[in-house]
Each structure stands twice: as structure tokens, then as C-alpha cells.
C-alpha atoms as a printed R data frame, in Angstrom:
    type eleno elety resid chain resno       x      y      z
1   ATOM     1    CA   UNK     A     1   0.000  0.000  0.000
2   ATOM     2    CA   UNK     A     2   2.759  1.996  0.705
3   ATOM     3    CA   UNK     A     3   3.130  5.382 -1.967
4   ATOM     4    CA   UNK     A     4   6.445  6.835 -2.265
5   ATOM     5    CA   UNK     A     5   4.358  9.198 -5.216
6   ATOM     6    CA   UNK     A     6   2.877 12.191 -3.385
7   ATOM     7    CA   UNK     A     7   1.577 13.430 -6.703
8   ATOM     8    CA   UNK     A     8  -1.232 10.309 -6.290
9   ATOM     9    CA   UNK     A     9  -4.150 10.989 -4.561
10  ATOM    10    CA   UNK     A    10  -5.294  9.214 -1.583
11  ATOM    11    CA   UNK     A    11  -8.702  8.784  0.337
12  ATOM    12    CA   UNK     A    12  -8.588  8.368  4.133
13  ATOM    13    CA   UNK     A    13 -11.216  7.612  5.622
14  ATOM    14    CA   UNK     A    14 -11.775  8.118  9.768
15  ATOM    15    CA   UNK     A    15 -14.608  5.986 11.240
16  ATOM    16    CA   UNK     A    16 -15.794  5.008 14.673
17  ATOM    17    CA   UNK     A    17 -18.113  5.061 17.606
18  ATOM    18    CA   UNK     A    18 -20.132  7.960 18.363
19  ATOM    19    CA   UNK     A    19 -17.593 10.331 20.630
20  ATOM    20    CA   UNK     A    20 -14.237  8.934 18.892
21  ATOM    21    CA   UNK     A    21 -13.042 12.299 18.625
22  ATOM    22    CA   UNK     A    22 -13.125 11.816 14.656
23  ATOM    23    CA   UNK     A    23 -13.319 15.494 13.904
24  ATOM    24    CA   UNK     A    24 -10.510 16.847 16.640
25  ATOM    25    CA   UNK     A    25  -7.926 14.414 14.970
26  ATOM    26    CA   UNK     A    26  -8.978 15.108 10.873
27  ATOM    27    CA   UNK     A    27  -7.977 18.430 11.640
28  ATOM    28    CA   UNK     A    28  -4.502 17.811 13.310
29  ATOM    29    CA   UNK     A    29  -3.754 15.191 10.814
30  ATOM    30    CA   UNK     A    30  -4.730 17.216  7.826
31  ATOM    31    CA   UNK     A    31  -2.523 19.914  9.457
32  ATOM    32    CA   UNK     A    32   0.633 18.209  9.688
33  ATOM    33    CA   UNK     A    33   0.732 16.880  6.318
34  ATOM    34    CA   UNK     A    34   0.487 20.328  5.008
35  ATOM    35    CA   UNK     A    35   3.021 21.617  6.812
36  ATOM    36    CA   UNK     A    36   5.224 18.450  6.985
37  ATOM    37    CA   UNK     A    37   4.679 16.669  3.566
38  ATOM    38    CA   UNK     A    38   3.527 19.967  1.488
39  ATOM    39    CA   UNK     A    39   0.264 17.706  0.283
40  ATOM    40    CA   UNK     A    40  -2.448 19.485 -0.701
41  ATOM    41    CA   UNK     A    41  -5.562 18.114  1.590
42  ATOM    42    CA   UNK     A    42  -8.896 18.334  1.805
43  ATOM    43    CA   UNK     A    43 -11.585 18.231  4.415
44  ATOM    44    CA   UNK     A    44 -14.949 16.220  3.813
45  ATOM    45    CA   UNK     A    45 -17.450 14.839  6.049
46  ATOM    46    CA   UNK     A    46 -20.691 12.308  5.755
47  ATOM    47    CA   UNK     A    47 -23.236 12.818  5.694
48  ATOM    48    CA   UNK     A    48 -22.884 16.078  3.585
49  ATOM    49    CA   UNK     A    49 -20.116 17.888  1.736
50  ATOM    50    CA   UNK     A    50 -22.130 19.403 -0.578
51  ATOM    51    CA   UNK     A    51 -25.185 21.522 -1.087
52  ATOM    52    CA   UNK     A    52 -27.112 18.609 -1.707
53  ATOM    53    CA   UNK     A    53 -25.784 16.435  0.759
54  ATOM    54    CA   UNK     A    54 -25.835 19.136  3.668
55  ATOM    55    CA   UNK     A    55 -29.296 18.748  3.180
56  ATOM    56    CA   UNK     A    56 -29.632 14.943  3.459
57  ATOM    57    CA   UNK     A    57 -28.016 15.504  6.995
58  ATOM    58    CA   UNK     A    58 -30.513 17.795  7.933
59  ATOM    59    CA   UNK     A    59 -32.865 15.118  7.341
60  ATOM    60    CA   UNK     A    60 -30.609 12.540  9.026
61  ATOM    61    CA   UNK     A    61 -29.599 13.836 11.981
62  ATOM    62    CA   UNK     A    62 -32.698 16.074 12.818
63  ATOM    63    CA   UNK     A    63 -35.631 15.219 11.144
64  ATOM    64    CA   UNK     A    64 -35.396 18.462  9.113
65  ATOM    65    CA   UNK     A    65 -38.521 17.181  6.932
66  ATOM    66    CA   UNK     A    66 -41.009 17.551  9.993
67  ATOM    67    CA   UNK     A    67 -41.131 13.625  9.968
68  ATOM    68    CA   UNK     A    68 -39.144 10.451 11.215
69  ATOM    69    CA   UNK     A    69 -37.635  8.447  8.611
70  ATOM    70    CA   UNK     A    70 -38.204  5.351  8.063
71  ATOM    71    CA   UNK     A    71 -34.871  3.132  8.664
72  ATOM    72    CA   UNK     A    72 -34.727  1.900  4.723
73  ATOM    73    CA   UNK     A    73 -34.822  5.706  4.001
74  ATOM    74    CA   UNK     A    74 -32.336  6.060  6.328
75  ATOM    75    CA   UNK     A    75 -30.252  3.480  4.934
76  ATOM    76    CA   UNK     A    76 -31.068  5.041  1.004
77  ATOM    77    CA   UNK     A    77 -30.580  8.909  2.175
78  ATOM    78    CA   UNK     A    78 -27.255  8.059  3.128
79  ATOM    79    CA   UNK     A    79 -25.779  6.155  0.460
80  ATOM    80    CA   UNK     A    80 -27.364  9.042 -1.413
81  ATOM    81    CA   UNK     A    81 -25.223 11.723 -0.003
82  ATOM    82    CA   UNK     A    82 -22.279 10.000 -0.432
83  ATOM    83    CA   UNK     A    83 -22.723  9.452 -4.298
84  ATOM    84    CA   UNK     A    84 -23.112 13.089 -4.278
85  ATOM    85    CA   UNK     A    85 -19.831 13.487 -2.229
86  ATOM    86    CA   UNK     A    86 -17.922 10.824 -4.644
87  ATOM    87    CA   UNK     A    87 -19.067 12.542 -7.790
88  ATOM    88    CA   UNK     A    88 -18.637 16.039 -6.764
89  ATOM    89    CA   UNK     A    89 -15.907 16.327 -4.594
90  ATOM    90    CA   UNK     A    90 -13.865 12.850 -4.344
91  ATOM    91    CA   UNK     A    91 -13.422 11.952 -7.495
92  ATOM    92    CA   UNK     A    92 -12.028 15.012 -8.574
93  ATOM    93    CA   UNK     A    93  -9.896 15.809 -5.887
94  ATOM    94    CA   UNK     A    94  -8.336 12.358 -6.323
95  ATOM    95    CA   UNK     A    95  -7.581 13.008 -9.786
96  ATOM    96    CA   UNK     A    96  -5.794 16.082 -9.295
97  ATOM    97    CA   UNK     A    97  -3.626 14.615 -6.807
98  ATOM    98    CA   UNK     A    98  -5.494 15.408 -3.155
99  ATOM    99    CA   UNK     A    99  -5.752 13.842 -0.316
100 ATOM   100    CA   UNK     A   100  -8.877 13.594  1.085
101 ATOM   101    CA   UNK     A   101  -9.668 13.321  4.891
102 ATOM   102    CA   UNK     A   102 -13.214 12.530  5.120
103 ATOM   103    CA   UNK     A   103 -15.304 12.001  8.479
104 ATOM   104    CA   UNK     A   104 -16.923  8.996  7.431
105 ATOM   105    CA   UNK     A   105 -17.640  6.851  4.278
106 ATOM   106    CA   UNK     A   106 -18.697  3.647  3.087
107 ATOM   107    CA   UNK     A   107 -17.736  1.711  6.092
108 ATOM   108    CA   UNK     A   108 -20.506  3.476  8.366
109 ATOM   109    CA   UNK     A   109 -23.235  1.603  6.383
110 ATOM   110    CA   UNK     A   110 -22.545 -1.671  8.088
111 ATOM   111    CA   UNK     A   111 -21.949 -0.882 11.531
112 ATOM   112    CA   UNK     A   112 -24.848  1.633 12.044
113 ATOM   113    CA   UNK     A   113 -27.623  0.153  9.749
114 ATOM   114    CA   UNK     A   114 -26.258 -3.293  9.263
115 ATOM   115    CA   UNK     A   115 -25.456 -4.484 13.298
116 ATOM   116    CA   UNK     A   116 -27.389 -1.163 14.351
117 ATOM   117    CA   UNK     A   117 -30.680 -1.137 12.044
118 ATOM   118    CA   UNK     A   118 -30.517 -5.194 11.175
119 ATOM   119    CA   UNK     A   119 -30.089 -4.925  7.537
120 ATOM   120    CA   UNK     A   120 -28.563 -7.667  5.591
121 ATOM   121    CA   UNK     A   121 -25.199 -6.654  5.626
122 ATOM   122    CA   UNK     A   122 -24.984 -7.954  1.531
123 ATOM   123    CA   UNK     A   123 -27.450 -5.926  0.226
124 ATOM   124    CA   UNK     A   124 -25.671 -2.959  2.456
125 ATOM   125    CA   UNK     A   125 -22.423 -3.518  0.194
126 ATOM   126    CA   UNK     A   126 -24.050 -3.492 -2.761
127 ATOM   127    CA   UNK     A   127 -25.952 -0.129 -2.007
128 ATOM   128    CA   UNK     A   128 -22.092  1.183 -1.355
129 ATOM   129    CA   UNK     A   129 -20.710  0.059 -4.383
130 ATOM   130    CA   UNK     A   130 -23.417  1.685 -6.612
131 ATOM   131    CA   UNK     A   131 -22.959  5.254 -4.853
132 ATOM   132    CA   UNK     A   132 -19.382  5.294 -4.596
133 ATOM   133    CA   UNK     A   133 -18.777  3.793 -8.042
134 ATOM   134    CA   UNK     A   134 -14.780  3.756 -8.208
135 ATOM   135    CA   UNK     A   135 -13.998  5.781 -5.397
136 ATOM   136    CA   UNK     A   136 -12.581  3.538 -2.426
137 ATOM   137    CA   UNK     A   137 -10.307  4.237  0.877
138 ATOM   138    CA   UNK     A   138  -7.077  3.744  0.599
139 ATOM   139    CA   UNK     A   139  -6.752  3.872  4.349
140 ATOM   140    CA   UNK     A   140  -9.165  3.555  7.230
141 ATOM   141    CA   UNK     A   141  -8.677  4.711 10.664
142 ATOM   142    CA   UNK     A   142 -11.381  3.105 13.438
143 ATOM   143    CA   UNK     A   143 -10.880  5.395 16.277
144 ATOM   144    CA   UNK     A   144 -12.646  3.075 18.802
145 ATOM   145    CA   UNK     A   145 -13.784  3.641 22.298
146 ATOM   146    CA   UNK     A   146 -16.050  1.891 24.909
147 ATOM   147    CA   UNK     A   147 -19.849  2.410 23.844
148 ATOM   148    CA   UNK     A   148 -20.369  3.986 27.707
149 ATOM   149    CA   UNK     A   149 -17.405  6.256 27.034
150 ATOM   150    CA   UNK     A   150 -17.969  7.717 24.057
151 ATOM   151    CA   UNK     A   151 -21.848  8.452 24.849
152 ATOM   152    CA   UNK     A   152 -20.258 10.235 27.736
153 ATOM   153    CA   UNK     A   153 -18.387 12.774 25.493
154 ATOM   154    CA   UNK     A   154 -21.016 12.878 23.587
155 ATOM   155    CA   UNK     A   155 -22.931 14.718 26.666
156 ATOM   156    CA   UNK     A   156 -19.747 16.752 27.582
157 ATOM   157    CA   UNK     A   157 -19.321 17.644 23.912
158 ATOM   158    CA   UNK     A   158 -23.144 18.731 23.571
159 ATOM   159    CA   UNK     A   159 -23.212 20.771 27.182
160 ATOM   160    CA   UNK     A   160 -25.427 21.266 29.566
161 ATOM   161    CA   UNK     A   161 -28.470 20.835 27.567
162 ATOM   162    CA   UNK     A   162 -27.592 17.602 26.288
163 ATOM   163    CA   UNK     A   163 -29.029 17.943 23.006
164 ATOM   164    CA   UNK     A   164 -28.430 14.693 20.763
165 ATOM   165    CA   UNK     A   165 -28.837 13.811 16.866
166 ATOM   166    CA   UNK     A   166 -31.197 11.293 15.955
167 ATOM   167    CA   UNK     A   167 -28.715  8.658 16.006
168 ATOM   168    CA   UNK     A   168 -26.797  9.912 19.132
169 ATOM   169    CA   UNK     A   169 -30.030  9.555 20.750
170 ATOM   170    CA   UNK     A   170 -30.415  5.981 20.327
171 ATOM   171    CA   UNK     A   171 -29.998  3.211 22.656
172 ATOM   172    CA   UNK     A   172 -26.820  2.002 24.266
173 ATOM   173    CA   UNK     A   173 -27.635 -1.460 22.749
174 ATOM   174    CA   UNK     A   174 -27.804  0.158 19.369
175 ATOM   175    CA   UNK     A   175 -24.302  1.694 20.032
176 ATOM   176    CA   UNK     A   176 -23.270 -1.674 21.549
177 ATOM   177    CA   UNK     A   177 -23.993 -3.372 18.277
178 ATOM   178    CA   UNK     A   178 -22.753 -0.781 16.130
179 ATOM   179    CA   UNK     A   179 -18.842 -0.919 17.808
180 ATOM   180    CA   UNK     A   180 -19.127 -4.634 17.340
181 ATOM   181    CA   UNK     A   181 -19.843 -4.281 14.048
182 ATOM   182    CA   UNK     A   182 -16.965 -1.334 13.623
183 ATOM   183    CA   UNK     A   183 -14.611 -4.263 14.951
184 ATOM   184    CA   UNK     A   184 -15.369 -7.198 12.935
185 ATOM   185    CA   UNK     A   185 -15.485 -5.151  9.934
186 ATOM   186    CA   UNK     A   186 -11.121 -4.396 11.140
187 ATOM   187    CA   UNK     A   187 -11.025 -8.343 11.884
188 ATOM   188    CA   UNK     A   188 -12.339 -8.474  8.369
189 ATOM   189    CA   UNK     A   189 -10.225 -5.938  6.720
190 ATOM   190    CA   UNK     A   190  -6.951 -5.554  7.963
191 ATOM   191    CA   UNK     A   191  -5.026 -4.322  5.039
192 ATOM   192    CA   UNK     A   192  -7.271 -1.072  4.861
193 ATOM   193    CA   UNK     A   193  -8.871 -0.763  8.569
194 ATOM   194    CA   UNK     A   194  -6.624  0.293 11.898
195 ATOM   195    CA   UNK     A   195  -8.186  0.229 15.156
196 ATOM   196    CA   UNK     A   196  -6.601  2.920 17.435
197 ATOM   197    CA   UNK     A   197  -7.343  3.132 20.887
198 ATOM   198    CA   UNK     A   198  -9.121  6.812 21.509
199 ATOM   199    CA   UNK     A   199  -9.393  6.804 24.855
200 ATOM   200    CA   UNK     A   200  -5.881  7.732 25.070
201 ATOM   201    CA   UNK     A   201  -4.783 11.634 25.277
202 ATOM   202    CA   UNK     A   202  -5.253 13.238 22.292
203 ATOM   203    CA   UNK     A   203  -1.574 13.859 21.476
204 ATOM   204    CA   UNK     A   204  -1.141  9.701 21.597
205 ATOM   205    CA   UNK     A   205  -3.709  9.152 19.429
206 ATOM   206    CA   UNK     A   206  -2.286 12.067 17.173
207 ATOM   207    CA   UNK     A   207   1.116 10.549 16.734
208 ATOM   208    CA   UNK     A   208  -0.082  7.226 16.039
209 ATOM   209    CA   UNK     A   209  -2.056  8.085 13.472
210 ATOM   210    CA   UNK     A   210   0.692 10.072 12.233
211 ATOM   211    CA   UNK     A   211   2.972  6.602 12.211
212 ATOM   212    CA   UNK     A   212  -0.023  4.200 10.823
213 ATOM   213    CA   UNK     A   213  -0.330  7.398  8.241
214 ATOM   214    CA   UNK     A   214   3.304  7.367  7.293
215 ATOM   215    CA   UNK     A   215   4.463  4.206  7.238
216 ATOM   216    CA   UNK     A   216   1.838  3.048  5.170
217 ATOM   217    CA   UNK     A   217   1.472  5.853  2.534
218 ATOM   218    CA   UNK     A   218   4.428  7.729  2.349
């Protein structure tokens, strides 16, 4: 996997548990390889990096439409932004050369409605491979943490009123089945997928992503 070409493109993807600290360490890591390694990097997130799909996570995290969805909707809306995403933004960043540091992506599917929603996990793979087309990770990075610790910064993080997305707000069981699904898609995929241990200080989990980062891509 390793790239000693910097002028090639990369996706890397960061995926986890709710409260992972996904965001906190995109930032840091997109930092540092502008200033170390002179790449040019961008930003994305999913649900949503464009117009179209900034709407879809209206609908997804807050009911924006003035009614629930429907958990195949769910499922549909957001292998919907992320075709939007890949056609729009990925694919053409790749092409010229970017990396691309994107909170989520495909592999959220399975956890959250495969082990979360109970959808066949098959016909979840499928859905992927039609939205994304050829777009794929070269890299994942599971930042994993205990289901009772991350829901915990997810309360610190949201302050004293506590306020929770849709899918923040479900169940610790749901949670619970989601982070066993996170980890048996890394049993399943070690080549691509890294577990790293987020419940270590910020600046650990930093530099190890750093050296997975490195010594796998550049």
C-alpha cells in the first residue's frame, strides 16, 4: 500500500463510535501533512459535503422534513449523499492529486444500519458500491472507544443541555452493536482498517495516526 508518489491521490477515511473524537484528529492530521509533507488536503465529512448532501443531513440527523424516517430511508438517504460526495468532490480531488480526509464513508453503512438497524449486511455492500462507483479508501482509521465512554463525550461535547442527533439519541444497545460491528469489519479488513485506541490523550492518538499514516502511505 505503501506510496512513495505524493503526486497520487489518496482517500482516508476516519470511522468510529459515536464520541471517537473523529473530527478533533482530521484536523490535526490534515494539518501536519500540510506543513510536513507539502500535500495538498482536503476536508470532507458524511453525511454532507455538498449543497445537496448538507441537506440529506438535515434530514438525518434532525428530522429536518417535519417527519421520522423510516430506517430503509435512512439506509437510502445516506448512500445518497455519499454518491453526491464521490461525484462532486472525491473523485475530482483524487484526480488532481489530493488527499482527502473525510469524516466517514462507506464503512458506516454496516456498523450503524447493518449491526445497528438489522439490515442484511450484503445488500448494504451493494448499495455502497453503486454510490461510490470507483472511489474507495485507501486507508481507514477506526478510532474506537467503549460504547459507555464515548456516549459520555457525547454529553460533555453537547453541554449542559444535552441535546443529541437522531442517532446519538439511540440506545446504548444500538451503540453496543454498532462498535461490534466497527470491529469485525477491522477483523475483516486488515489491510485497509486500523483500530486505534481513543481513549488515550489526544496527542497519543495524534502521533499514532501520524505513524499508521506514514508508514503506510508515504
Amino acid at each position: 500500500m505503501k506510496n512513495a508518489n505524493p503526486t497520487i491521490g489518496h482517500l482516508l477515511s476516519f470511522e468510529g463510535p459515536e464520541g471517537g473524537g473523529k473530527s478533533t484528529h482530521i484536523k490535526m492530521l490534515a494539518e501536519r501533512l500540510r506543513t510536513e509533507r507539502g500535500l495538498t488536503i482536503l476536508t470532507t465529512r458524511e453525511p454532507g459535503g455538498t449543497r445537496t448532501g448538507e441537506l440529506i443531513r438535515g434530514l438525518l440527523q434532525h428530522n429536518a422534513a417535519g417527519e421520522p424516517l423510516c430506517d430503509r430511508a435512512e439506509a437510502m438517504l445516506f448512500c445518497a449523499s455519499r454518491s453526491q460526495l464521490c461525484h462532486d468532490v472525491l473523485a475530482p480531488a483524487l484526480a488532481r492529486g489530493e488527499w482527502v480526509l473525510c469524516d466517514r464513508f462507506t464503512d458506516s453503512s454496516l456498523p450503524y444500519q447493518g449491526y445497528g438497524r438489522g439490515f442484511d449486511i450484503a445488500t448494504l455492500r451493494h448499495l455502497n458500491d453503486f454510490a461510490t462507483g470507483p472511489v474507495k479508501p485507501s486507508l481507514t482509521l477506526l478510532l474506537d472507544v467503549p460504547t459507555e465512554i464515548g456516549m459520555r463525550r457525547i454529553v460533555e461535547r453537547n453541554g449542559s443541555d444535552g441535546i443529541k442527533d437522531r442517532i446519538e439519541s439511540e440506545n446504548i444497545a444500538f451503540h453496543k452493536r454498532l462498535r461490534a460491528g466497527y470491529l469485525e469489519l477491522a477483523r475483516q479488513t486488515p489491510d485497509r482498517i486500523v483500530v486505534i485506541d481513543a481513549t488515550q490523550p489526544i496527542e497519543h492518538v495524534a502521533t499514532h495516526i501520524w505513524t499508521i499514516v506514514v508508514g503506510r502511505l508515504l
